[in-house]
MARKOL-458833 format. One record per residue (C-alpha): x, y, z. Coordinates in nm, 2 decimals, always signed. Each point is the difference from the previous one (the first is absolute). Example, Ala and Ser with C-alpha at 12.3 -4.5 7.8 and 13.67 -1.06 7.14 Angstrom:
# residues 2
{node {+1.23 -0.45 +0.78}}
{node {+0.14 +0.34 -0.07}}
This chain:
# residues 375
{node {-2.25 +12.62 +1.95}}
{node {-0.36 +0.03 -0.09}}
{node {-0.30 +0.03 +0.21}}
{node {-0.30 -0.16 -0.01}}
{node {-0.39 +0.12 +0.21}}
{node {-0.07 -0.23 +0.27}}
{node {-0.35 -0.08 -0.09}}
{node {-0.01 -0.10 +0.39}}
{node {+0.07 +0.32 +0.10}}
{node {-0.19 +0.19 -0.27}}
{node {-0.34 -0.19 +0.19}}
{node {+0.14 +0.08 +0.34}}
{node {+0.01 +0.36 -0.08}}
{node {-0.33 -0.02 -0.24}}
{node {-0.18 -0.16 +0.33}}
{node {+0.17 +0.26 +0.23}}
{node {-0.12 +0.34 -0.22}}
{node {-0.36 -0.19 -0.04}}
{node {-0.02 -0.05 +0.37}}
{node {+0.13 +0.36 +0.08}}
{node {-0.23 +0.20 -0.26}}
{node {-0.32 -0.26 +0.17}}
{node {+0.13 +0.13 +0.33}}
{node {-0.02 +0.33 -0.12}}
{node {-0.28 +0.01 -0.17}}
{node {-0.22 -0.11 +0.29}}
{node {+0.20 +0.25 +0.21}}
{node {-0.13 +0.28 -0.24}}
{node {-0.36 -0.16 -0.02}}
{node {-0.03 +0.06 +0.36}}
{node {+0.12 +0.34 +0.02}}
{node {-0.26 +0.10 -0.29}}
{node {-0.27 -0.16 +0.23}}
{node {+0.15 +0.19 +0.24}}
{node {-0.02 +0.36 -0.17}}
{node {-0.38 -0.11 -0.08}}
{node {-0.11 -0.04 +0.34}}
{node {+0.19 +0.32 +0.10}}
{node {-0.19 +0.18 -0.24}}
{node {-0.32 -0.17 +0.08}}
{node {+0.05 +0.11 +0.32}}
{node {+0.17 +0.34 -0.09}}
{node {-0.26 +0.23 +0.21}}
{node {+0.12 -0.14 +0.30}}
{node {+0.37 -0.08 -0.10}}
{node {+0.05 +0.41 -0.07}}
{node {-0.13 +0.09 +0.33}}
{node {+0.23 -0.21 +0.15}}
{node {+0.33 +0.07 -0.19}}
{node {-0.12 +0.44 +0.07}}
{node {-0.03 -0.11 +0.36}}
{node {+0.33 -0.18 +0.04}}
{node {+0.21 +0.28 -0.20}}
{node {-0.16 +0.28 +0.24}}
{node {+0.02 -0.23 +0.30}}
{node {+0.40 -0.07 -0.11}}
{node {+0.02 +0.39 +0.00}}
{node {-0.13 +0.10 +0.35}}
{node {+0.09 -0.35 +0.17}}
{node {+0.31 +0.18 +0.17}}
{node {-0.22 +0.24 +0.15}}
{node {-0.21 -0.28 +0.14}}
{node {+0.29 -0.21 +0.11}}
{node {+0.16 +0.31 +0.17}}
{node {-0.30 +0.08 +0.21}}
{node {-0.06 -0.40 +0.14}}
{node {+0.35 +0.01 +0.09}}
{node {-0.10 +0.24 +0.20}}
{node {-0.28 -0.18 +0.19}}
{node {-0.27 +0.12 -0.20}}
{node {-0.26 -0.28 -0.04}}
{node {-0.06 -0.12 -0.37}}
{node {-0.31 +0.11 -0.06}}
{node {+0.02 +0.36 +0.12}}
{node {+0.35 +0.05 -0.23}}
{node {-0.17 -0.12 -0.31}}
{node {-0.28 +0.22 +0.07}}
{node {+0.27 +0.32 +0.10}}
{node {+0.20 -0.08 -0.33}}
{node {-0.28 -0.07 -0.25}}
{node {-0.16 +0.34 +0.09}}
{node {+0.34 +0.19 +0.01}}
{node {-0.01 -0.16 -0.38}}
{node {-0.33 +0.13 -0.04}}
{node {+0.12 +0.32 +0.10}}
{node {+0.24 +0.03 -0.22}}
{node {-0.10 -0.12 -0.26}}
{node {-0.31 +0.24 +0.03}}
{node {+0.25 +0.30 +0.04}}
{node {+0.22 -0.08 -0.30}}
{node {-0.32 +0.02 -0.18}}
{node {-0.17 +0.31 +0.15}}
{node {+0.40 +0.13 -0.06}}
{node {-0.07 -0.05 -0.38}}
{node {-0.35 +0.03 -0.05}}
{node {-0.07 +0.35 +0.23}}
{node {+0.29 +0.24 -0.15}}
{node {-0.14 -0.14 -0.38}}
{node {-0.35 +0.06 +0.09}}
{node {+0.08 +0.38 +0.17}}
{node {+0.11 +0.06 -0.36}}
{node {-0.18 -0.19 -0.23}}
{node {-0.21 +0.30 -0.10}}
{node {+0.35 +0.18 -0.16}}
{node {+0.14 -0.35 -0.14}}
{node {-0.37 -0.02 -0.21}}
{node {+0.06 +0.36 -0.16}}
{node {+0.36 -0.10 -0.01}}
{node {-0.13 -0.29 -0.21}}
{node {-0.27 +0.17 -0.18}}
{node {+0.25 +0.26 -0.11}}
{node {+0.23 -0.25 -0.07}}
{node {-0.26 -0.10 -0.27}}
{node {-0.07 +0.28 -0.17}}
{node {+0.41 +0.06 -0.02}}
{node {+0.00 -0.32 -0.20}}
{node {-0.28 +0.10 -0.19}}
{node {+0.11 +0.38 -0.13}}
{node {+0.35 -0.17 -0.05}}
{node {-0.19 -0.25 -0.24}}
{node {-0.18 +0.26 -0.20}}
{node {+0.32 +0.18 -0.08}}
{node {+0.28 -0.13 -0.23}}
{node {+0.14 -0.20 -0.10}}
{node {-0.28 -0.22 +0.08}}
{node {-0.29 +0.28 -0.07}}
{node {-0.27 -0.25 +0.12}}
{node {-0.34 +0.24 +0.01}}
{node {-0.31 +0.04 +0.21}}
{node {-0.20 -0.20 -0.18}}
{node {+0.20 -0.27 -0.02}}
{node {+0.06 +0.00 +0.38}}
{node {-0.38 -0.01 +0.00}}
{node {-0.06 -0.26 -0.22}}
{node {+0.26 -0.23 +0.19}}
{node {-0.21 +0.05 +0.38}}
{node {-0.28 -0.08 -0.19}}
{node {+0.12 -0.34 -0.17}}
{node {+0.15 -0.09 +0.36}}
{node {-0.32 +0.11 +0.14}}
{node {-0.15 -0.25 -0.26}}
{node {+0.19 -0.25 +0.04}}
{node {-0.06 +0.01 +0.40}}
{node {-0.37 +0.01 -0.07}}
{node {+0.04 -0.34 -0.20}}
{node {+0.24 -0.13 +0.26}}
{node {-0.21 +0.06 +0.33}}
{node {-0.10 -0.35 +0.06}}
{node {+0.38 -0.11 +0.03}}
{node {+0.06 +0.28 +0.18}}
{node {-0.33 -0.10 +0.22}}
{node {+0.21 -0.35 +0.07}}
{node {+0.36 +0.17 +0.04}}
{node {-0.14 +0.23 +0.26}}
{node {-0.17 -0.32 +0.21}}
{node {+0.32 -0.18 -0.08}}
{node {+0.18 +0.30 +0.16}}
{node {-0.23 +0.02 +0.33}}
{node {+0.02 -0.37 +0.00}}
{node {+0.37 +0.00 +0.03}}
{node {-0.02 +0.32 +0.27}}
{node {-0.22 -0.19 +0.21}}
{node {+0.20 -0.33 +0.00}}
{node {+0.32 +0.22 +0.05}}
{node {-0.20 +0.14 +0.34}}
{node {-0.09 -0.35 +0.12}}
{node {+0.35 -0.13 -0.04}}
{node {+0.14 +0.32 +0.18}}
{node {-0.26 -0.11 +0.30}}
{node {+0.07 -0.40 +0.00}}
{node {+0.41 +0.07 -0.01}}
{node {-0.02 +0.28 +0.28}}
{node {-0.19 -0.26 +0.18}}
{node {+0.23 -0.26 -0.11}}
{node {+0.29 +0.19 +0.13}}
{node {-0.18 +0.05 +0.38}}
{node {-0.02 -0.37 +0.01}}
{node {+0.35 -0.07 -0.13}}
{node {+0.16 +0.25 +0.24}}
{node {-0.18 -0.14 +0.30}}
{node {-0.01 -0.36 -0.06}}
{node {+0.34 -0.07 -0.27}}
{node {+0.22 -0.15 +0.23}}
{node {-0.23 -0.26 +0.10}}
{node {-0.06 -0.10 -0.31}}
{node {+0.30 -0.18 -0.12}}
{node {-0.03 -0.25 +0.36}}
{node {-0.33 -0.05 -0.13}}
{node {+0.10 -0.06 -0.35}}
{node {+0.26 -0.28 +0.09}}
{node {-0.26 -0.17 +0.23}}
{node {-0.19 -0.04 -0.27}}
{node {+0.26 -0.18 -0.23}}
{node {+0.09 -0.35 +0.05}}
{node {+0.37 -0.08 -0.08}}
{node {+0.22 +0.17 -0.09}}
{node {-0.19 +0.23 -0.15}}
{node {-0.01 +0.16 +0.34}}
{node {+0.32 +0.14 -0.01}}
{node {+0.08 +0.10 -0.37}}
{node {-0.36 +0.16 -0.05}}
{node {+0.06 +0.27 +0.27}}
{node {+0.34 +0.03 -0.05}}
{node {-0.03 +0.12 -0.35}}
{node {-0.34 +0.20 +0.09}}
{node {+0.23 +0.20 +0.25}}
{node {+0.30 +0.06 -0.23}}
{node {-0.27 +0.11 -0.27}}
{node {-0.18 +0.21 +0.26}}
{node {+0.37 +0.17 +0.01}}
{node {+0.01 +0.04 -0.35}}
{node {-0.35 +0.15 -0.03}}
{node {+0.13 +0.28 +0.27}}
{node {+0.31 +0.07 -0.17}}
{node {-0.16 +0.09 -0.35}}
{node {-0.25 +0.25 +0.18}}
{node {+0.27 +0.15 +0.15}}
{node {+0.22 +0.02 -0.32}}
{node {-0.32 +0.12 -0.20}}
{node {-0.03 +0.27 +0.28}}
{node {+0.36 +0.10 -0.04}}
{node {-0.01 +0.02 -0.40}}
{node {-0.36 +0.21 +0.06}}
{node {+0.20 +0.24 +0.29}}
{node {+0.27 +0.05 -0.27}}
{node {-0.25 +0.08 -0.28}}
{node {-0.18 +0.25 +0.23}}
{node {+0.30 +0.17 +0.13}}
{node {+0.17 +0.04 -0.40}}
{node {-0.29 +0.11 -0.15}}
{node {-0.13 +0.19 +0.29}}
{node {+0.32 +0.17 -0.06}}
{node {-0.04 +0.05 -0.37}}
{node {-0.32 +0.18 +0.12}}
{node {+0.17 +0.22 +0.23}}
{node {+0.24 +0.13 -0.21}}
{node {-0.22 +0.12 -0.29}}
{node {-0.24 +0.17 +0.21}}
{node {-0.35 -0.27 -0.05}}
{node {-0.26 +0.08 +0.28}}
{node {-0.12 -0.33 +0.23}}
{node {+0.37 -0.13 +0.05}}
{node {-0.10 -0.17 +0.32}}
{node {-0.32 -0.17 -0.17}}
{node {+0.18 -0.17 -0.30}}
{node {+0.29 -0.10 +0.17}}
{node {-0.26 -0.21 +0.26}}
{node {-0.23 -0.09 -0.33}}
{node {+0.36 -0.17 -0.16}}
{node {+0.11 -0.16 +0.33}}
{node {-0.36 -0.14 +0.03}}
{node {+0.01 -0.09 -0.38}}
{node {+0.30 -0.20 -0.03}}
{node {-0.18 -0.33 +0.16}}
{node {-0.19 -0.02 -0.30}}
{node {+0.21 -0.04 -0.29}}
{node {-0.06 +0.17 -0.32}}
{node {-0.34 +0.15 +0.04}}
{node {+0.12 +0.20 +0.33}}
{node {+0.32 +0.13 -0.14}}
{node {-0.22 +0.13 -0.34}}
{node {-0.27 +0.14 +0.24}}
{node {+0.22 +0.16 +0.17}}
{node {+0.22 +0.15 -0.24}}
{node {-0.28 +0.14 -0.21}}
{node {-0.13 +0.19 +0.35}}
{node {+0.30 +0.16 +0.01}}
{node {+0.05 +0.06 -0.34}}
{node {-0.37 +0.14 -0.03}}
{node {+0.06 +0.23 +0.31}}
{node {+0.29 +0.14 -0.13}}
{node {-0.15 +0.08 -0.36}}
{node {-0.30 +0.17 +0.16}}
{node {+0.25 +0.21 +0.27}}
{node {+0.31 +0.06 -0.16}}
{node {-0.06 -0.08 -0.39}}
{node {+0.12 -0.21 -0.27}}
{node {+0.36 +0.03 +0.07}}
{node {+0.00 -0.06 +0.33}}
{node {-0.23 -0.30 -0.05}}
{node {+0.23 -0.21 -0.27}}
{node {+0.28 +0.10 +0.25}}
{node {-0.20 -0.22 +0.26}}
{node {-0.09 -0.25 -0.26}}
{node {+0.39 -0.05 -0.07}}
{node {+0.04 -0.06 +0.41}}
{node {-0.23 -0.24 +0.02}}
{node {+0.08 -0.18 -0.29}}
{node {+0.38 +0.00 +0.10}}
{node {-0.11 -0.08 +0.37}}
{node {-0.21 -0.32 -0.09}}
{node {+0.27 -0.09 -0.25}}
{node {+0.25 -0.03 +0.29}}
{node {-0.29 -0.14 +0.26}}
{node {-0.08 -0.27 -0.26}}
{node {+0.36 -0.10 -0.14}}
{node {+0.23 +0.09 +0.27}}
{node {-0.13 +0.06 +0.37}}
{node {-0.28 -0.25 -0.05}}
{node {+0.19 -0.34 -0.06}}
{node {+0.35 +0.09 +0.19}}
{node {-0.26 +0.11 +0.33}}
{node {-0.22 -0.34 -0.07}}
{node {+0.27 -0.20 -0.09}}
{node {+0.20 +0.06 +0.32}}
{node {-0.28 -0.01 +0.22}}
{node {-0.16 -0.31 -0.17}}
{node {+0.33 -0.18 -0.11}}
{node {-0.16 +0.01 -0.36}}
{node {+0.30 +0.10 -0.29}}
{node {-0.12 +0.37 -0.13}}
{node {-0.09 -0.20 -0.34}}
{node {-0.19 -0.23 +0.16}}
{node {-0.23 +0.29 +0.11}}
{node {-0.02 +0.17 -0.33}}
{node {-0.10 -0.32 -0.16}}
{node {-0.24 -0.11 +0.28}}
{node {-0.21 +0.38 -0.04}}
{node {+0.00 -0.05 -0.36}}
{node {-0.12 -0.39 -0.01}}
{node {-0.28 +0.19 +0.27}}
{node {-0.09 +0.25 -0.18}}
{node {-0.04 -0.22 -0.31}}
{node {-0.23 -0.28 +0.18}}
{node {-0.22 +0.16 +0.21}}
{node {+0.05 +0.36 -0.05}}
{node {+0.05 +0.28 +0.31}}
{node {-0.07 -0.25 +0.23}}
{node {+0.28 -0.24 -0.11}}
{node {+0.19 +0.29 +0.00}}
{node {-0.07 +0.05 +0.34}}
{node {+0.06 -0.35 +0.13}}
{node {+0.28 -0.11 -0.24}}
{node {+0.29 +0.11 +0.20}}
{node {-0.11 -0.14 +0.38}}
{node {-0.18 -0.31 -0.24}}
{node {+0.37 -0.09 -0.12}}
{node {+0.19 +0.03 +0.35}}
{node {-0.26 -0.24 +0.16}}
{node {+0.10 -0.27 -0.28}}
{node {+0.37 +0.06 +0.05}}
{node {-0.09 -0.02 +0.40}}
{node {-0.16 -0.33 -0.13}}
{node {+0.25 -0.12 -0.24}}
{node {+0.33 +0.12 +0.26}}
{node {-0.16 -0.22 +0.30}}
{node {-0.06 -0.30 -0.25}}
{node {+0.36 -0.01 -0.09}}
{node {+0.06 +0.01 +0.41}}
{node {-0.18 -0.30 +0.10}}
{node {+0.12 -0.21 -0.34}}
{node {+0.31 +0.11 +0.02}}
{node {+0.26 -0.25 +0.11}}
{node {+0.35 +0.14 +0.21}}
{node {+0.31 -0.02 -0.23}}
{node {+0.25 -0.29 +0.12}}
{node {+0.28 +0.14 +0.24}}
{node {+0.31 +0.01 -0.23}}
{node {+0.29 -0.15 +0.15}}
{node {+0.29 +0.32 +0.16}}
{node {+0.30 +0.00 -0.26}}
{node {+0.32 -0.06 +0.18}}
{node {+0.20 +0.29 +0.13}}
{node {+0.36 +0.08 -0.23}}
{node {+0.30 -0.17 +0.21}}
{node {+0.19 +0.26 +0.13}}
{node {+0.33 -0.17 -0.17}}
{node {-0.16 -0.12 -0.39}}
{node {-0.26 +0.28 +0.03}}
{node {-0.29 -0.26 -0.14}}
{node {-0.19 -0.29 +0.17}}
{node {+0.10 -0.21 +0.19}}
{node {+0.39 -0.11 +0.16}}
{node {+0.31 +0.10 -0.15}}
{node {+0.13 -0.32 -0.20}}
C-alpha cells in the first residue's frame, strides 16, 4: 500500500518547530541580556556570590549558637571573627615556617642555578661562558625594550591585588550580614512578590541555598583529601614544612587550577632546594597522581552525590567553565549547574500532572488460577 505526506500535517509540524525555535529564541535573547547586566554589574555580583559560599560554610556554626539563645547579631559577630581567626592562622601557618627559612630556600635556589648552569657548560651540550653571557644580555635587552609593557603588567597586577582586597572586605562583610539577618530574608522576599511568585521564588531560593552549602562542603572534603594524600607523600620522603603544604593544598583546592599548580610547585620547589632533584620529581609524580585522582575521580563522585549532578555532568560543566570565562568559571561551574537543575527539577514539579490511577488486576481464582470465576 503506498503512502503519501499529508501536506496538512507537514504545515502543522512546520508551524509547531517555527513556534518552538521563536520561543526559544527569545528564551535565549533574555538570558544573553541577562549575562550582560551580570557582568555590567560584576563588581558587586562577585562580592556577593564570595559572601554567600563563605556564609554557606560557617552558617552551621551560626545556626548552632542561636539555637542556643544567642541573639543574632552577637553570633554573626562570634562566628565571622572565629573565621577571621582562622583564616589568619592558616596563613601565618604557611607564611611564618616559609619566611623562618626563606634565607636557605634563596641559596637553595641560587645554587640550584649555578647546578643548571655548570651542567650546561659540560657535554653533551658544552654551552660556554660566553654564550651564557651573551644570552643574560639579549634577555636583559630585550627587557630594556619591553619596560613599558612591563610598566602596564605591573599596574595591571596591583590593580587586580587591590580589587582582590576590596572583594575579600565587601564578602566578609556580606557574610556578617547574611549570618545575622538570612532567615528573615526569604519572609521578606515573598512579601514582596505578588502571586504566585511568592511561593515558587523562595522555595527554589532555599533548595539552591542547600545546594550552594553542599558544594562547599564537598569542595572541602576533596581539598581535606588532597591535603592528607599529599601531606602523606611529603611525609614519607622526608620534605621539610609537611604541616605548611598540606594547609596551603587544603586552602588551594577552592580555587581550581591556579591553586592546585601554586601549590604543587611550593612543594615541588621546597623539596628541590631540601632534599634534591630526586626527591623533588618524586613529589612532582605525587601531585600529579594526586590531582589526577582529585580531578577525575573524588571530585565528580563527592559533587555528584552531594549535588545530585551525574560525575560527567561535572567534568563537562568545569571544562565548559574553564573555557568561557576562565578560573572563575571554573570556580562557579559546578554550584552554577546544581542551581539550574534545582531550577529545572522544581519546574517539572509544579507542571507536572499525577499519572491516572490504573485500575487493580483481578486476583487468580483459586479453582482456574486466572481472573475472574471458574466457568
Amino acid at each position: 500500500m503506498s503512502v503519501t505526506l499529508s501536506s496538512t500535517r507537514t504545515r502543522a509540524a512546520l508551524r509547531t518547530s517555527a513556534r518552538v525555535s521563536g520561543e526559544l529564541l527569545l528564551v535565549l535573547v533574555m538570558a544573553a541580556v541577562a549575562v550582560w547586566l551580570m557582568g555590567r554589574m560584576w563588581s558587586v555580583i562577585w562580592p556577593l556570590i564570595v559572601g554567600l559560599l563563605l556564609t554557606t560554610l560557617t552558617w552551621p556554626a551560626a545556626r548552632f549558637l542561636r539555637r542556643r539563645g544567642w541573639p543574632p547579631a552577637l553570633a554573626a559577630s562570634l562566628v565571622t571573627v572565629l573565621f577571621l581567626l582562622i583564616a589568619a592562622g592558616a596563613v601565618a601557618l604557611i607564611a611564618v615556617p616559609v619566611a623562618s627559612q626563606s634565607g636557605e630556600l634563596a641559596d637553595g635556589v641560587v645554587e640550584g642555578i649555578q647546578q643548571v648552569r655548570e651542567w650546561a657548560s659540560g657535554p653533551p651540550l658544552n654551552i660556554g661562558d660566553d654564550q651564557i653571557t651573551g644570552a643574560f644580555d639579549s634577555a636583559t635587552a630585550r627587557i630594556q625594550d619591553s619596560v613599558g609593557s612591563m610598566v602596564t603588567t605591573v599596574v595591571t597586577g596591583v590593580s587586580t591585588v587591590v580589587n582582590g582586597v576590596v572583594t575579600a572586605v565587601l564578602a566578609v562583610f556580606l557574610m556578617f550580614f547574611m549570618l545575622k539577618d538570612g532567615p528573615r530574608f526569604l519572609p521578606w522576599l515573598a512579601r514582596q512578590l505578588p502571586g504566585r511568585l511568592a511561593g515558587d521564588v523562595p522555595a527554589v531560593a532555599e533548595r539552591g541555598w542547600a545546594t550552594l552549602g553542599e558544594f562547599v562542603r564537598s569542595q572541602a572534603y576533596v581539598g581535606l583529601l588532597d591535603a592528607v594524600l599529599i601531606g602523606l607523600g611529603l611525609w614519607i620522603v622526608g620534605v621539610p614544612l609537611v604541616l605548611p603544604l598540606a594547609v596551603l593544598t587544603f586552602v588551594s583546592a577552592f580555587v581550581p587550577i591556579v591553586g592546585a599548580l601554586f601549590a604543587g610547585f611550593v612543594a615541588v620547589l621546597i623539596a628541590l632546594v631540601s632534599n634534591g632533584p630526586t626527591d623533588a620529581l618524586i613529589i612532582l609524580a605525587v601531585i600529579v597522581v594526586v590531582q589526577q585522582l582529585e580531578g577525575n575521580v573524588f571530585q565528580p563522585m563527592i559533587q555528584s552525590r552531594g549535588l545530585g549532578l551525574h560525575a560527567a555532568v561535572v567534568l563537562l560543566a568545569v571544562t565548559l567553565g574553564g573555557s568561557l570565562a576562565g578560573i572563575v568559571g571554573s570556580l562557579l561551574a559546578v554550584p552554577v549547574a546544581a542551581l539550574v537543575g534545582v531550577v529545572w527539577n522544581y519546574m517539572r514539579e509544579q507542571l507536572s500532572e499525577p499519572l491516572p490511577e490504573s485500575e487493580p488486576e483481578p486476583e487468580p481464582s483459586p479453582v482456574t488460577g486466572v481472573g475472574g470465576s471458574p466457568a
